[in-house]
ChimeraX commands (.cxc) that place a marker at each C-alpha (Angstrom):
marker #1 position 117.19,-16.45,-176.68 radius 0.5
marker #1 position 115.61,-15.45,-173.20 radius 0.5
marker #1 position 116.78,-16.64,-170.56 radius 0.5
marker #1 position 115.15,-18.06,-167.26 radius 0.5
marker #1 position 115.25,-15.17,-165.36 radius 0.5
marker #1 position 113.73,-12.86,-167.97 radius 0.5
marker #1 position 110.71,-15.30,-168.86 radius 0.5
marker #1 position 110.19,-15.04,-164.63 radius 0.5
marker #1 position 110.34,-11.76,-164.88 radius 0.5
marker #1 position 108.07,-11.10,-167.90 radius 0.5
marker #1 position 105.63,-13.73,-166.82 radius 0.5
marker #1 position 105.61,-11.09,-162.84 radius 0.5
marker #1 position 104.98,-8.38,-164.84 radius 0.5
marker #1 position 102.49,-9.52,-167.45 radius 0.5
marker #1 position 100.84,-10.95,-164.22 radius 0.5
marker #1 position 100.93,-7.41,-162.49 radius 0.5
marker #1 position 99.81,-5.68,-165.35 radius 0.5
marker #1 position 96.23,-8.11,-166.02 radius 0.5
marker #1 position 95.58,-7.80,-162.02 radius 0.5
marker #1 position 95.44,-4.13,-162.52 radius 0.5
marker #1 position 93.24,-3.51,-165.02 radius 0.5
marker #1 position 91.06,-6.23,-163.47 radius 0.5
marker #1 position 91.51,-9.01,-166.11 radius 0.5
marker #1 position 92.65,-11.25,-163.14 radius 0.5
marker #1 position 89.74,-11.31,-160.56 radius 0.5
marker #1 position 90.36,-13.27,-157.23 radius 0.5
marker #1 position 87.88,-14.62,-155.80 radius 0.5
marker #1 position 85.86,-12.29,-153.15 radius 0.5
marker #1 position 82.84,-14.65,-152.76 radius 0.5
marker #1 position 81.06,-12.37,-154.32 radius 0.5
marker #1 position 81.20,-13.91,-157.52 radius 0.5
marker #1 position 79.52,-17.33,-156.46 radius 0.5
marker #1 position 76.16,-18.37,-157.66 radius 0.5
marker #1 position 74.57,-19.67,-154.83 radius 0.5
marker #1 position 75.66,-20.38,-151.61 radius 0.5
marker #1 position 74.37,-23.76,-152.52 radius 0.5
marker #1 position 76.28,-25.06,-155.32 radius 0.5
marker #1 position 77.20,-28.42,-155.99 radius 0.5
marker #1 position 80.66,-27.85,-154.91 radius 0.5
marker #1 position 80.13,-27.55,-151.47 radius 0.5
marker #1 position 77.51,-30.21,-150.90 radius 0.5
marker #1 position 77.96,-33.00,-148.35 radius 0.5
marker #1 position 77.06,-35.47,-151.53 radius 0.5
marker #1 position 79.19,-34.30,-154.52 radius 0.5
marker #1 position 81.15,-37.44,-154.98 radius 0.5
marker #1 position 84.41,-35.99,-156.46 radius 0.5
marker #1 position 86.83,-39.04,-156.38 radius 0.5
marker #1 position 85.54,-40.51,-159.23 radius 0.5
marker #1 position 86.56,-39.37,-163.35 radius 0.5
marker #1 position 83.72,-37.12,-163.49 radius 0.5
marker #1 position 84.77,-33.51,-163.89 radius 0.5
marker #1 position 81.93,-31.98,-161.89 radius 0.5
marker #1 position 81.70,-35.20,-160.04 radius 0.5
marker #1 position 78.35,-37.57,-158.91 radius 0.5
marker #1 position 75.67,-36.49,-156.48 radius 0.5
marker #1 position 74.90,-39.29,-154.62 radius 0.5
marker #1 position 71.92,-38.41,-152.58 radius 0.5
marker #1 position 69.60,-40.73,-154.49 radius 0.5
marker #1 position 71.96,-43.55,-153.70 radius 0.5
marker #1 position 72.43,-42.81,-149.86 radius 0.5
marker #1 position 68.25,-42.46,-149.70 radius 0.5
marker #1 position 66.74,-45.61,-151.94 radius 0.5
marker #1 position 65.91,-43.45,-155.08 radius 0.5
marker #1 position 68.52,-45.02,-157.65 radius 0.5
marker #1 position 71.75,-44.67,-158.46 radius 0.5
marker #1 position 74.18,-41.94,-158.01 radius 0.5
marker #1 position 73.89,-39.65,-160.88 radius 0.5
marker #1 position 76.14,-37.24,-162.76 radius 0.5
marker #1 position 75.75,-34.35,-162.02 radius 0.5
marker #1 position 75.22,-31.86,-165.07 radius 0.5
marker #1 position 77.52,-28.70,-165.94 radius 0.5
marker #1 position 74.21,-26.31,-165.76 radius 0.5
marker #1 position 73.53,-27.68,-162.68 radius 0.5
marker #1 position 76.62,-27.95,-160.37 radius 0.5
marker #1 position 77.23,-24.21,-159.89 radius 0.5
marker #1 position 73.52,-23.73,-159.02 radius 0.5
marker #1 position 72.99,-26.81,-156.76 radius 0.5
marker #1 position 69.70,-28.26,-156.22 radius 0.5
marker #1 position 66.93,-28.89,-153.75 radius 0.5
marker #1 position 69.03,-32.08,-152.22 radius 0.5
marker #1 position 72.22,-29.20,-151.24 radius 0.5
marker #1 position 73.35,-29.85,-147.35 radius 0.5
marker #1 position 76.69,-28.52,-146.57 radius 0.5
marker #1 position 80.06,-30.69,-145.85 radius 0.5
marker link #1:1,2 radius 0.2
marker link #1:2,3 radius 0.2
marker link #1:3,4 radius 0.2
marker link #1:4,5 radius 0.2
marker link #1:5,6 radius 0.2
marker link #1:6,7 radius 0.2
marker link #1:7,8 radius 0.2
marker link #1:8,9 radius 0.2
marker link #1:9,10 radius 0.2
marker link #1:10,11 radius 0.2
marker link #1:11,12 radius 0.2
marker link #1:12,13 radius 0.2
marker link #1:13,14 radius 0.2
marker link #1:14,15 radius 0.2
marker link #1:15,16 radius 0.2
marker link #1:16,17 radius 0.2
marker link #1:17,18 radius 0.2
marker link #1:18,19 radius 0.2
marker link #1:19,20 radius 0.2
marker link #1:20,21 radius 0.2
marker link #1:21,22 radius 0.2
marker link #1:22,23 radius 0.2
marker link #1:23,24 radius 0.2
marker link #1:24,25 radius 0.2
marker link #1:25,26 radius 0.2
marker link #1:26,27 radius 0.2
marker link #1:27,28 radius 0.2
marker link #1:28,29 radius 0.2
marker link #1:29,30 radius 0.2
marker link #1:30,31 radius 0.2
marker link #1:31,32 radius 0.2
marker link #1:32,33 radius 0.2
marker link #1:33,34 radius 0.2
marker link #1:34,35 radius 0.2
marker link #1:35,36 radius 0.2
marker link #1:36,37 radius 0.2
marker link #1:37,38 radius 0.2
marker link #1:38,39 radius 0.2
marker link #1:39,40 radius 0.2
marker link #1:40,41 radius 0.2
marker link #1:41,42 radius 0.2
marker link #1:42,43 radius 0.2
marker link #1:43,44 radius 0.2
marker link #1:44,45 radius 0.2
marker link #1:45,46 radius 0.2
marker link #1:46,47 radius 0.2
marker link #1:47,48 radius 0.2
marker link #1:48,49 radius 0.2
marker link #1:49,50 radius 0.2
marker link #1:50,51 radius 0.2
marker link #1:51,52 radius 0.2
marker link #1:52,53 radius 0.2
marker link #1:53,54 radius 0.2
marker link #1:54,55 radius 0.2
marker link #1:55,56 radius 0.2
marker link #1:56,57 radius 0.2
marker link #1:57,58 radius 0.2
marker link #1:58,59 radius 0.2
marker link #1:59,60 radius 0.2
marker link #1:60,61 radius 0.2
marker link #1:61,62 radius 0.2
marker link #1:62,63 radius 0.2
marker link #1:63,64 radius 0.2
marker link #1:64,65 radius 0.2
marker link #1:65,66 radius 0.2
marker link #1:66,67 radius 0.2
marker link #1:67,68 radius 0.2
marker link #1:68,69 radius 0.2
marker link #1:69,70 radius 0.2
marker link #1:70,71 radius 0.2
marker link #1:71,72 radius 0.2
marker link #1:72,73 radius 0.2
marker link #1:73,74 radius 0.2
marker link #1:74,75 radius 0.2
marker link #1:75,76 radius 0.2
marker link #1:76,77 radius 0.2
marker link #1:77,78 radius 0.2
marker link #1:78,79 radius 0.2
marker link #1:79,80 radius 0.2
marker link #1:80,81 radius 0.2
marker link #1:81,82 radius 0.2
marker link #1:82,83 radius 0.2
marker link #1:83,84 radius 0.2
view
């Protein structure tokens, strides 16, 4: 049986070993889409139980209801994007 310490210290290492040969990638920036995702638009609605959350831009300017907003779609963003 392992004990607590060892599965800490196997879990450091296996961790060290993936960020080495570049399995683990943190995040640069560089590896965004667009600098006008979804994400980081003023109308992603995330409270709700959407995963990738509502836009509500048609809502907040007369053109319907707030829509869903697509997984092909919310890393791209869309001609609506203004920043938080």
């Amino acid at each position: 049986m392992i004990s607590k310490l060892q599965l800490y210290y196997e879990c450091i290492n296996w961790l060290i070993f993936w960020s080495q040969v570049g399995a683990l990638k943190m995040d640069t920036g560089k590896s965004k889409i667009s600098d006008t995702t979804c994400w980081e638009c003023k109308f992603n609605e995330l409270s709700g139980i959407l995963f990738f959350g509502l836009c509500t831009w048609f809502k907040k300017h007369g053109k319907g209801e707030d829509k869903e907003i697509p997984r092909e779609i919310v890393d791209k963003g869309c001609k609506y994007f203004e920043p938080r």
